[in-house]
C-alpha positions as a Markdown table, in Angstrom:
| # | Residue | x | y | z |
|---|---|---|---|---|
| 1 | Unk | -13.8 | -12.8 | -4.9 |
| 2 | Unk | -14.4 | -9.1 | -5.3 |
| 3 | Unk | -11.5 | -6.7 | -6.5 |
| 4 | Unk | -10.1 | -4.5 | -4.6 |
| 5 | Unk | -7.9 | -1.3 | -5.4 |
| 6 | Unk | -6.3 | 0.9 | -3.4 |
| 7 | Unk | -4.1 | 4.1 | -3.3 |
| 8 | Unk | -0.1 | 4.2 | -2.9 |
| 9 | Unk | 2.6 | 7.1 | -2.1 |
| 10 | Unk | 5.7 | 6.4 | -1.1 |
| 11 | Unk | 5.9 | 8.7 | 2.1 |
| 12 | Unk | 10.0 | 9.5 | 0.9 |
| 13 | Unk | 9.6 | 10.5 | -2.7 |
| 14 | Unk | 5.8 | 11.0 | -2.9 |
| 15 | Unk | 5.2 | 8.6 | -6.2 |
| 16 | Unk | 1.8 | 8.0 | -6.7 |
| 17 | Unk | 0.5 | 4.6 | -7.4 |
| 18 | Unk | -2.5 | 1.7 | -7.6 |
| 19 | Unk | -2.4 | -1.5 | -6.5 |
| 20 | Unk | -4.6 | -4.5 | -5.8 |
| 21 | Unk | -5.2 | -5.2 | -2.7 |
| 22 | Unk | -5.0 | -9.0 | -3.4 |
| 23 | Unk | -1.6 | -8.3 | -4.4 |
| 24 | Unk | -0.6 | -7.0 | -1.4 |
| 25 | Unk | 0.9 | -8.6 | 2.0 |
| 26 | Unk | 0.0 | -7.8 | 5.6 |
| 27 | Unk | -0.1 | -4.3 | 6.5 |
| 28 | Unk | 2.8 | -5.0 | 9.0 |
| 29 | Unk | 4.9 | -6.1 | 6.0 |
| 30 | Unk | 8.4 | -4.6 | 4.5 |
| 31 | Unk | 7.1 | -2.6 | 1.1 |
| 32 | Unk | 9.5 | -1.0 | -1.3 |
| 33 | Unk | 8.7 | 1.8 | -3.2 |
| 34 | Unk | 8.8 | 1.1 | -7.1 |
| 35 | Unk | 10.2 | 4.2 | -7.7 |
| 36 | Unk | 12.9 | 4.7 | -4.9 |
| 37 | Unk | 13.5 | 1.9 | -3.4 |
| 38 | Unk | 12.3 | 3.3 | -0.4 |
| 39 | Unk | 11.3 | 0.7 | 2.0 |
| 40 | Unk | 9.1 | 0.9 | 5.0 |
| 41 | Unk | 5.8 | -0.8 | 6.8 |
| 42 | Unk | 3.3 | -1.6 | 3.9 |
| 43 | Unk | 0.8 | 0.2 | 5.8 |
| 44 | Unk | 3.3 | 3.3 | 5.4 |
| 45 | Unk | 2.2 | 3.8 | 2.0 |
| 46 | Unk | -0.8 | 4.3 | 2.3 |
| 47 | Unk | -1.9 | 7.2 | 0.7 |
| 48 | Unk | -5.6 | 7.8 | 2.7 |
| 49 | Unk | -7.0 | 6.4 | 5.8 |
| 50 | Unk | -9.9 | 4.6 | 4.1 |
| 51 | Unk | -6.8 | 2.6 | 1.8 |
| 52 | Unk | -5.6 | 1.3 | 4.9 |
| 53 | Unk | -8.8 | 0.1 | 6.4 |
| 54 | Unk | -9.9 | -1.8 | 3.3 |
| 55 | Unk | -6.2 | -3.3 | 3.5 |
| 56 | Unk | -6.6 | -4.5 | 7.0 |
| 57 | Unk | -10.3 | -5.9 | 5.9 |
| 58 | Unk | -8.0 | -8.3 | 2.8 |
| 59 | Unk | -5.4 | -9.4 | 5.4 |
């Protein structure tokens, strides 16, 4: 399986982040930020258009 890595930011205190997109739920999934605590829609974080669609392609 082919790794994936994408780009985070937490939409309330704007922490920047990457993960792995195998180590990350469905894009309609509760996400916390690691920073704030912040906690939203996975799909909420994502920090560029393009992240989300190769989210929704792992789900």
């Amino acid at each position: 399986m082919q790794e994936a890595w994408i780009q985070l930011q937490c939409p309330e205190c704007e922490a920047n982040w990457e993960a792995n997109v195998a180590d990350l739920s469905a894009p309609d999934s509760t996400f916390s930020c690691k920073d704030c605590g912040q906690e939203r829609r996975l799909a909420e974080f994502m920090k560029t258009a393009r992240d989300l669609e190769v989210l929704e392609q792992f789900a």
